[in-house]
N, CA and C of each residue as an Amber inpcrd file, in Angstrom:
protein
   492
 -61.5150000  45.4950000 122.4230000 -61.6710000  46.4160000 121.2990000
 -62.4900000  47.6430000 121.7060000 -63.8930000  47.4290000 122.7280000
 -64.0960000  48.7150000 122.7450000 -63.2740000  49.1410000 123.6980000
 -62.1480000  49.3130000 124.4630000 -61.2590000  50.2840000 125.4690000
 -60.7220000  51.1170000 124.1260000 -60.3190000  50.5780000 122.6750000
 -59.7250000  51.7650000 121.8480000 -60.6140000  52.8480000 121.3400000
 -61.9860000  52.0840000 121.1930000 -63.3100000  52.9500000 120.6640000
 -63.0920000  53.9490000 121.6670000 -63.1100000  53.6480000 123.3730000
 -63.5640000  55.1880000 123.9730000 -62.2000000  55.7750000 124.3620000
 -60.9370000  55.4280000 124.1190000 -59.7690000  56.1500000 123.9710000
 -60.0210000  57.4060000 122.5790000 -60.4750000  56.3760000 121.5680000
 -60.3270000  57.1490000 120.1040000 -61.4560000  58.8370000 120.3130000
 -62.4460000  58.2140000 120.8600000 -63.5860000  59.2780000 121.4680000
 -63.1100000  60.0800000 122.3320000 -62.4840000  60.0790000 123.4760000
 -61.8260000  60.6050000 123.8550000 -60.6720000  61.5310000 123.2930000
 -59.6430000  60.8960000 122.8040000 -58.9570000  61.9360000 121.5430000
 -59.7660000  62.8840000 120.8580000 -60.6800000  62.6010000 120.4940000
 -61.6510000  63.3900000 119.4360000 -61.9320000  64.0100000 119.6240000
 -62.9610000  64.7930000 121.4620000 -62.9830000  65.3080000 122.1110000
 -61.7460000  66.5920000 122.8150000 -60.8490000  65.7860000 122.9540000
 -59.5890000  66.3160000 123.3130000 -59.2750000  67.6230000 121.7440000
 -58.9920000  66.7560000 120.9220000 -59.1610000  67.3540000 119.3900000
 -59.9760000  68.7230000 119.1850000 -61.0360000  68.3340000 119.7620000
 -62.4370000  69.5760000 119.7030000 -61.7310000  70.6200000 120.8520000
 -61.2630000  70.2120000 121.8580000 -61.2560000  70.9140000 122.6270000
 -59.8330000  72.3030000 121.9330000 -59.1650000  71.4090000 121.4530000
 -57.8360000  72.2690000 120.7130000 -58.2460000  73.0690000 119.2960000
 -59.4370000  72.1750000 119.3000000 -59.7080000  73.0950000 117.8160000
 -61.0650000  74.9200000 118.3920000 -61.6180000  74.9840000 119.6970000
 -61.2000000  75.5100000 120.3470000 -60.9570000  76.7780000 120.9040000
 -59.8710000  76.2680000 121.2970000 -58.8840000  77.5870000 121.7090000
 -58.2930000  78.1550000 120.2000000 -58.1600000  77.3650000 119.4080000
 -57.6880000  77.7340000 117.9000000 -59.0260000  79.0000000 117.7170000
 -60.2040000  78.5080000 117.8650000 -61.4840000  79.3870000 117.1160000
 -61.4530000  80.7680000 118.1350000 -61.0740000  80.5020000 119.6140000
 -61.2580000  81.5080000 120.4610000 -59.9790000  82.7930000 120.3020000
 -58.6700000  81.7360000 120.1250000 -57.8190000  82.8500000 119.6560000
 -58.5650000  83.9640000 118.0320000 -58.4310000  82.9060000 117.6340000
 -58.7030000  83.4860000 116.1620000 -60.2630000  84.7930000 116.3180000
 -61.3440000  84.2120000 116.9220000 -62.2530000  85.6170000 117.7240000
 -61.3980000  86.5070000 117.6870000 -60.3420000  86.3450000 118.8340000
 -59.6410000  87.6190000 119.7690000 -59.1420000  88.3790000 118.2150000
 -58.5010000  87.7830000 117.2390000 -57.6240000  88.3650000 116.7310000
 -58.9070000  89.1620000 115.7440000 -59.4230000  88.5440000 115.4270000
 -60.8610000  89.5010000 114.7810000 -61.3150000  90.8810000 115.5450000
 -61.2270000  90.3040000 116.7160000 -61.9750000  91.4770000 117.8040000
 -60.5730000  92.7920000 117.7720000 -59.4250000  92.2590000 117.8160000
 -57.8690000  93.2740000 118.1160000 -58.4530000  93.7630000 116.4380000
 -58.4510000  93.2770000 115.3390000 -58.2770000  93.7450000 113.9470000
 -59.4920000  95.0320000 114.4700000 -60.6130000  94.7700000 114.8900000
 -61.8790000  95.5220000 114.5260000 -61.2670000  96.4220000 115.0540000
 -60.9210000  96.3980000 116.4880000 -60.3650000  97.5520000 117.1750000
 -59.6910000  98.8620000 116.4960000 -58.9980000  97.7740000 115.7830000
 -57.5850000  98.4830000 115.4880000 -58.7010000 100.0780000 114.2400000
 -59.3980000  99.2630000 113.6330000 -60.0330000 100.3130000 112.9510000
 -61.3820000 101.3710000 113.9000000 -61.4640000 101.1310000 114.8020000
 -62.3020000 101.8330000 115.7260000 -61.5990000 103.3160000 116.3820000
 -62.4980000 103.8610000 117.2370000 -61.7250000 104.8860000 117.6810000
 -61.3960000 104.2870000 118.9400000 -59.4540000 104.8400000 118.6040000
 -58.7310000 104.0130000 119.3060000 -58.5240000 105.2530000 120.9770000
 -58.7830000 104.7260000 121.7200000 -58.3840000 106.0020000 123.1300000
 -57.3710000 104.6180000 123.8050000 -57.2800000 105.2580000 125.0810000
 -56.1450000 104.1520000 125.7840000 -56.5410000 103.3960000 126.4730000
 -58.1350000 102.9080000 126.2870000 -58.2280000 101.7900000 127.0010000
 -58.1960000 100.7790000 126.0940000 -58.7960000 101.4500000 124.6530000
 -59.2230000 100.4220000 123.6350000 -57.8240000  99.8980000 122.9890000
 -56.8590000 100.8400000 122.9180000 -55.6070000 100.3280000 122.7000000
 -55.2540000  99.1650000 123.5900000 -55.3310000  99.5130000 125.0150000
 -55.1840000  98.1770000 125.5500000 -55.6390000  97.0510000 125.6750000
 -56.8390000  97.1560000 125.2910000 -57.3390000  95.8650000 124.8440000
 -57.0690000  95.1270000 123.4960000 -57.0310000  96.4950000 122.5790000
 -56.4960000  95.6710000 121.4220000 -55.0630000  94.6900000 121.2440000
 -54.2040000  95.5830000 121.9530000 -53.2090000  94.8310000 122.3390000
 -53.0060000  93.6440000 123.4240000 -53.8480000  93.6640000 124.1900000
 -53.7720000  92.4810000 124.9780000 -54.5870000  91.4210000 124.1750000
 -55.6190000  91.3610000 123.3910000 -56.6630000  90.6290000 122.1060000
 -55.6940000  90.1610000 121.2630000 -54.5980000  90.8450000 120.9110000
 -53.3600000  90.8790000 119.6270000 -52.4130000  89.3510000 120.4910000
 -51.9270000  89.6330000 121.5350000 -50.4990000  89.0650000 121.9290000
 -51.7290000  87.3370000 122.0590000 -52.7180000  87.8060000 123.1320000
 -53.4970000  86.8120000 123.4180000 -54.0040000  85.5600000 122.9440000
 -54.1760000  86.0460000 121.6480000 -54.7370000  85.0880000 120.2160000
 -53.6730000  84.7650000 119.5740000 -52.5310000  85.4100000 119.5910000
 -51.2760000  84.1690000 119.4020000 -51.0070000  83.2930000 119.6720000
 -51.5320000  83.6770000 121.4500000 -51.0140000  82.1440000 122.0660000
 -51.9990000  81.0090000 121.8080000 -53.4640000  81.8710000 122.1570000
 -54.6590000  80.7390000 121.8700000 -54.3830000  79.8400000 120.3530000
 -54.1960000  80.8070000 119.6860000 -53.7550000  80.0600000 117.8790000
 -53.0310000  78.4730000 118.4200000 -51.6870000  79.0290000 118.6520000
 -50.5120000  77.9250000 118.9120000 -50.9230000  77.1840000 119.5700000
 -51.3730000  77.3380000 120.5330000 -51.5590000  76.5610000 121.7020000
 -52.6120000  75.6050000 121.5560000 -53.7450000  75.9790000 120.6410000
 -54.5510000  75.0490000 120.1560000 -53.8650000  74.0820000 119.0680000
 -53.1320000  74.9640000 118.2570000 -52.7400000  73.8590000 116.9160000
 -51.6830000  73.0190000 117.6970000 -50.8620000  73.1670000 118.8550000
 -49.6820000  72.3110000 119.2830000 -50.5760000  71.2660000 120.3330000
 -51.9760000  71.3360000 120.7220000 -52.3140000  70.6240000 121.4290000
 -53.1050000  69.2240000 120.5670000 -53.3930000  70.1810000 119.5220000
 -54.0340000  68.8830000 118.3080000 -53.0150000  68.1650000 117.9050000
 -51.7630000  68.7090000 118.0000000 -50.5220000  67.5750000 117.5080000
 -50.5910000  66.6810000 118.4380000 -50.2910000  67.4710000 119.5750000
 -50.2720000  66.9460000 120.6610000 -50.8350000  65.0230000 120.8590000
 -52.1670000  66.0180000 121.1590000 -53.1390000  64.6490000 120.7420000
 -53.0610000  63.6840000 119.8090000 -52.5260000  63.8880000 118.6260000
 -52.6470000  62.8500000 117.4770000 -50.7960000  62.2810000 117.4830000
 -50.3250000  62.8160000 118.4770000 -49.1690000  62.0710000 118.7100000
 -49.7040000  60.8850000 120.1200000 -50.4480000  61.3550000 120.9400000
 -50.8190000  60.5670000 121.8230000 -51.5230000  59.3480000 121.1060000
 -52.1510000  59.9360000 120.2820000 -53.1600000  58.8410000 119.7680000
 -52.2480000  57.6830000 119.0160000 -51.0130000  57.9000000 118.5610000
 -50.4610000  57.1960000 117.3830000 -49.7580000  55.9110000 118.7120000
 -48.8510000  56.8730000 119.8590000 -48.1850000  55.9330000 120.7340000
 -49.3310000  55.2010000 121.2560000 -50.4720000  55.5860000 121.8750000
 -51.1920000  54.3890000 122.8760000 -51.9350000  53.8730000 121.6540000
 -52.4010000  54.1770000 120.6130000 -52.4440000  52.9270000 119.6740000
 -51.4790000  51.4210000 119.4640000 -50.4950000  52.2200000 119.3450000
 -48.9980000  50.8420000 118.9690000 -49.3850000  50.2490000 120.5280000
 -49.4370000  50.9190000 121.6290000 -48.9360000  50.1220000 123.0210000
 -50.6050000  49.5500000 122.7070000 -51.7480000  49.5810000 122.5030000
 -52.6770000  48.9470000 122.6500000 -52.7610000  47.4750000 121.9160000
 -51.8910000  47.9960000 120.2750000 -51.9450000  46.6140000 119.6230000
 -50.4290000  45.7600000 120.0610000 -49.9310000  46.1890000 120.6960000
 -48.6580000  45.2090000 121.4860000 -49.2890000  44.4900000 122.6430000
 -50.2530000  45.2270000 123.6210000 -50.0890000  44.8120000 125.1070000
 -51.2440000  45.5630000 125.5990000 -52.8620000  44.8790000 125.4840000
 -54.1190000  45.4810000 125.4950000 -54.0460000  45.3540000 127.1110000
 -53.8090000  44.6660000 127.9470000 -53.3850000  45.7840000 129.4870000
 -52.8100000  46.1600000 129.9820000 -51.3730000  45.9940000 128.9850000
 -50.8410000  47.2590000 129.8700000 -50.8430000  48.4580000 129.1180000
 -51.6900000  48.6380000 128.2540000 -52.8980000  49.9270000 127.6330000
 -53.6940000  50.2610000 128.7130000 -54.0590000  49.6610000 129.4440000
 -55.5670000  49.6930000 129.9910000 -54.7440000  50.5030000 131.5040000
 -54.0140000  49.5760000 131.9890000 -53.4070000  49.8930000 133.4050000
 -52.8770000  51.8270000 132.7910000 -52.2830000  51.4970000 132.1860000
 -51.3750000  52.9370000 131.8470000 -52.4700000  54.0230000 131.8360000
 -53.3790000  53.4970000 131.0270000 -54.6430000  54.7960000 130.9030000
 -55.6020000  54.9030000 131.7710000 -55.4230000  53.6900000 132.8300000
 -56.3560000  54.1790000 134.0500000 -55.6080000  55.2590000 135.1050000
 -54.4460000  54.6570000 134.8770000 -53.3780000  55.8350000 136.1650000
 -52.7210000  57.2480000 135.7190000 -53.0630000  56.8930000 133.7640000
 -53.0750000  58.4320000 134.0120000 -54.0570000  58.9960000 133.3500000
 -55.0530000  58.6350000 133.5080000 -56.3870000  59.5010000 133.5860000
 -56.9020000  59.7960000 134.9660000 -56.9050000  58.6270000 136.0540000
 -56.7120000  59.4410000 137.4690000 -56.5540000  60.2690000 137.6310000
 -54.6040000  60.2700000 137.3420000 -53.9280000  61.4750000 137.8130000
 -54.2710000  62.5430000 137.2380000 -55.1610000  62.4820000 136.3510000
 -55.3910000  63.8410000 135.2780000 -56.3960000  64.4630000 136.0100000
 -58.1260000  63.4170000 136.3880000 -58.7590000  63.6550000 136.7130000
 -58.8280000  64.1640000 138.4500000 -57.5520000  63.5080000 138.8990000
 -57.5780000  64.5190000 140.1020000 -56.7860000  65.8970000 140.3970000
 -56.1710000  66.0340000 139.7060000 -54.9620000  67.1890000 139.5030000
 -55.8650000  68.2920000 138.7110000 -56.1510000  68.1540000 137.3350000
 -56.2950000  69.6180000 136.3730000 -57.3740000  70.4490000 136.8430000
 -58.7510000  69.6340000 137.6610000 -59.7090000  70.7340000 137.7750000
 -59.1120000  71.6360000 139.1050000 -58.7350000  71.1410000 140.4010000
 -58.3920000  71.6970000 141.3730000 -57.0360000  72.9110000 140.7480000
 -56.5340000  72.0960000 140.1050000 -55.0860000  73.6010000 139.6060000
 -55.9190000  74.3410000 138.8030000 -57.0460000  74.0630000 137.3660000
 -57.1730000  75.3570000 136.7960000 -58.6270000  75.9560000 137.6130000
 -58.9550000  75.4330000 138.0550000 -59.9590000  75.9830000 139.1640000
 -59.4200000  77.2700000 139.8510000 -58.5780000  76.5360000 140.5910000
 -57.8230000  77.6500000 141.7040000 -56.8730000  78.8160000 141.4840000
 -56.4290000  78.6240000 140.4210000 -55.1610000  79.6300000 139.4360000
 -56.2700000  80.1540000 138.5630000 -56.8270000  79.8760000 138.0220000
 -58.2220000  80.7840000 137.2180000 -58.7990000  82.0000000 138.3210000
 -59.4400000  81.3390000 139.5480000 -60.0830000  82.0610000 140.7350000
 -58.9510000  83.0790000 141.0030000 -57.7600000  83.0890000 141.2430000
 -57.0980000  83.5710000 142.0180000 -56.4030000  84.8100000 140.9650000
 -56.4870000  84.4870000 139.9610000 -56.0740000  85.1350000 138.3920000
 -57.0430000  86.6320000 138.2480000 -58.1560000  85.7800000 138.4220000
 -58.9140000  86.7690000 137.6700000 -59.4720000  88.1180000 139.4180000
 -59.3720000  87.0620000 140.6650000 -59.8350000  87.9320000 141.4000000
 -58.4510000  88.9380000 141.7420000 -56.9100000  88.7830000 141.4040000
 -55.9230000  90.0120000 141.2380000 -56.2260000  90.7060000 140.4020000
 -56.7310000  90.4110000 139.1300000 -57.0410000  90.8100000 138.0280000
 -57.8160000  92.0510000 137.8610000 -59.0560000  91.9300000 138.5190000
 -60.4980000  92.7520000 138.8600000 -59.4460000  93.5510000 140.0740000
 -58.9740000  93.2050000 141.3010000 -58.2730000  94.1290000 142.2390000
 -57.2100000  94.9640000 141.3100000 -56.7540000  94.8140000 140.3650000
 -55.3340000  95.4960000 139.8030000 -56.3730000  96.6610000 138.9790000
 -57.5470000  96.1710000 138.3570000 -58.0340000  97.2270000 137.3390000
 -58.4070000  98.4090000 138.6110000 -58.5070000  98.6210000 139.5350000
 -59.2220000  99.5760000 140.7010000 -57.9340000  99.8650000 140.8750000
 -56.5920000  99.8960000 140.9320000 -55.5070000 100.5080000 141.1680000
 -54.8900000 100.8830000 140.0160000 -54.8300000 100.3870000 138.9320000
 -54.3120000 100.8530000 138.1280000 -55.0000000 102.1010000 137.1250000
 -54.1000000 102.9610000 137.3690000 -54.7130000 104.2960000 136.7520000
 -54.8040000 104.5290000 135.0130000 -53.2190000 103.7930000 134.6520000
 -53.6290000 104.1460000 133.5750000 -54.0620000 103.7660000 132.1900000
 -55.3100000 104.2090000 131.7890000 -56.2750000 103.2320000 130.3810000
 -55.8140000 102.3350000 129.8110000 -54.3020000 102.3480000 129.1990000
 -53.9340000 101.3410000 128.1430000 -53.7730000  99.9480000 128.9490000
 -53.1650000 100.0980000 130.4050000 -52.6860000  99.0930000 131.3770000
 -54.4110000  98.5220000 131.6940000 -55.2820000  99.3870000 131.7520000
 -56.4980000  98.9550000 132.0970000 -56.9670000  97.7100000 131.2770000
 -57.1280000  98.7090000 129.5940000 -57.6430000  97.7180000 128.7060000
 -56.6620000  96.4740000 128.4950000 -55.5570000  96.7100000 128.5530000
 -55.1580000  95.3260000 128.6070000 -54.8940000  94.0780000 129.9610000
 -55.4290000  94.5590000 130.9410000 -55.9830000  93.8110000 131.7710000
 -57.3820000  93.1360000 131.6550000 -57.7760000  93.7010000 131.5900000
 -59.0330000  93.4740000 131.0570000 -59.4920000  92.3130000 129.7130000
 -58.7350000  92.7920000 128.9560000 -58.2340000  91.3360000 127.6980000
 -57.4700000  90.2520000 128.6390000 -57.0690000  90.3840000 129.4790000
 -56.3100000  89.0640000 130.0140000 -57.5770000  88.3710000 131.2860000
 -58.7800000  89.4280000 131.4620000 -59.5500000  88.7780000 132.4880000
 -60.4780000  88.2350000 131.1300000 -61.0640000  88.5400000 130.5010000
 -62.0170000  88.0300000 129.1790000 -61.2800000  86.5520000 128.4900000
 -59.5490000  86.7260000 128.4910000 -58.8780000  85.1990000 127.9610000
 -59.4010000  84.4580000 129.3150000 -58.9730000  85.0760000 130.6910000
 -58.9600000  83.7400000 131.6780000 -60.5110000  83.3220000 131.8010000
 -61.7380000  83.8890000 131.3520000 -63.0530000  83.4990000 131.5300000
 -63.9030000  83.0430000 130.5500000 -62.9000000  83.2130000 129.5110000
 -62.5890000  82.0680000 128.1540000 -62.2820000  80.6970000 128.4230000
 -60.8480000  80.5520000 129.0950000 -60.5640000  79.7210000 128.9700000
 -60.5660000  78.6180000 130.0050000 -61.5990000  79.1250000 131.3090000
 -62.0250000  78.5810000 132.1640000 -63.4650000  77.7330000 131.4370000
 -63.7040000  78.1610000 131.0020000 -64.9000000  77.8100000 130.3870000
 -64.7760000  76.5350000 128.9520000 -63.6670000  76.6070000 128.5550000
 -63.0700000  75.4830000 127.6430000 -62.3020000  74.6140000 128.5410000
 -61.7260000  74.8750000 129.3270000 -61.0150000  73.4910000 130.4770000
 -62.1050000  73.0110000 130.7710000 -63.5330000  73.9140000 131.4560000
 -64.3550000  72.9950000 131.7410000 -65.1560000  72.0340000 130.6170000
 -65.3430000  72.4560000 129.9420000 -65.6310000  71.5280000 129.0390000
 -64.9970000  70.4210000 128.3060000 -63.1690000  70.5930000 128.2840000
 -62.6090000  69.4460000 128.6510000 -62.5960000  68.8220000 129.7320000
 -62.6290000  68.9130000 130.4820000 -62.3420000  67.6410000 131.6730000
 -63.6510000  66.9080000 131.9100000 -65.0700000  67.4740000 131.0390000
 -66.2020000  66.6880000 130.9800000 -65.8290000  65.3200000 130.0970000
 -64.8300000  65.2660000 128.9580000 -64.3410000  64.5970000 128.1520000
 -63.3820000  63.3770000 129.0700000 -62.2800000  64.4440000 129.9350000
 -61.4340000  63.5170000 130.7740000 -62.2550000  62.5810000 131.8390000
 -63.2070000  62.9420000 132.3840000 -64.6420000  62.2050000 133.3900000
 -64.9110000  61.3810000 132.6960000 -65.8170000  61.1120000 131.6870000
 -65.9860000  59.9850000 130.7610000 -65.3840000  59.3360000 130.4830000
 -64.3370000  59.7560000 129.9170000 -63.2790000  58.7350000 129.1660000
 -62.7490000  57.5770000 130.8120000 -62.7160000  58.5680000 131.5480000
 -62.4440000  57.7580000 132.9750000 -63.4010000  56.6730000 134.0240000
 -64.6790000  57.2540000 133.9460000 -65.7410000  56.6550000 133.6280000
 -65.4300000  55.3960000 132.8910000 -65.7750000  55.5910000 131.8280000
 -65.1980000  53.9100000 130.9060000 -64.6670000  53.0860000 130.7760000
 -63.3710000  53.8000000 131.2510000 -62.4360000  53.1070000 131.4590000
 -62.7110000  52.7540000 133.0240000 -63.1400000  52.4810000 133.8330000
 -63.4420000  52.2470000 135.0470000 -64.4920000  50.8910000 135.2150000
 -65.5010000  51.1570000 134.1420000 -66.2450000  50.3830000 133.8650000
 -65.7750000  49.2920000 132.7780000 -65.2660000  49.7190000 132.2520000
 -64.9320000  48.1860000 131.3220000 -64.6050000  46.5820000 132.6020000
């Protein structure tokens, strides 16, 4: 019984983490609105517009990951009250695989993102292309910063499950 307690904690976490990117989009789209009433030149346009497209995705992407989750939660519930190890086996191999895969990929695609990112703003001449580069280096140092704080969730939960 407790392997569902720190699954359910885990979800919950996961949950927080989607609710989120939901609050961070929703910022951006505050920050594009303010803009929009500011004095607009062509960098600020580009940021507003890169803040605008940006927080769409953060929106969705948070609310489809909370489904997400509470669809996960509903299947390894049923498989937990059918077959409490092969719950256990399933969620040790793929929390592994989670815990060895997601930090090294968003680690390295974050690093590599944002250092074209910073090189493209020094070549690119013109303001609007600027500011909206610039909104796409502020999402990726956003959202480096919320992966990391999920996969503190995915460690634990793995953790626990290790230890049970």
């Amino acid at each position: 019984m407790e392997i569902i307690k720190h699954f359910e904690v885990y979800i919950a976490a996961q949950k927080a983490t989607g609710i989120q990117f939901a609050v961070f989009g929703a910022l951006l789209l505050i920050a594009a609105i303010l803009l929009h009433f500011s004095q607009l030149n062509p960098i600020t346009q580009g940021l507003r517009n890169g803040f605008f497209v940006i927080s769409i995705l953060l929106l969705g992407s948070g609310i489809g990951f909370i489904m997400s989750q509470n669809k996960l939660l509903k299947t390894k519930t049923e498989t937990y009250q059918s077959d409490q190890k092969a719950f256990e086996q399933q969620e040790v191999e793929r929390m592994q695989e989670v815990n060895k895969s997601v930090p090294k990929i968003i680690l390295s695609l974050s690093i590599v993102l944002i250092l074209v990112i910073l090189a493209l703003m020094f070549f690119i001449s013109q303001p609007l292309w600027k500011g909206a580069t610039f909104s796409v280096l502020i999402y990726l140092l956003g959202l480096l910063i919320l992966e990391s704080i999920s996969y503190l969730s995915v460690k634990y939960y793995l953790e626990s499950l290790l230890n049970l």
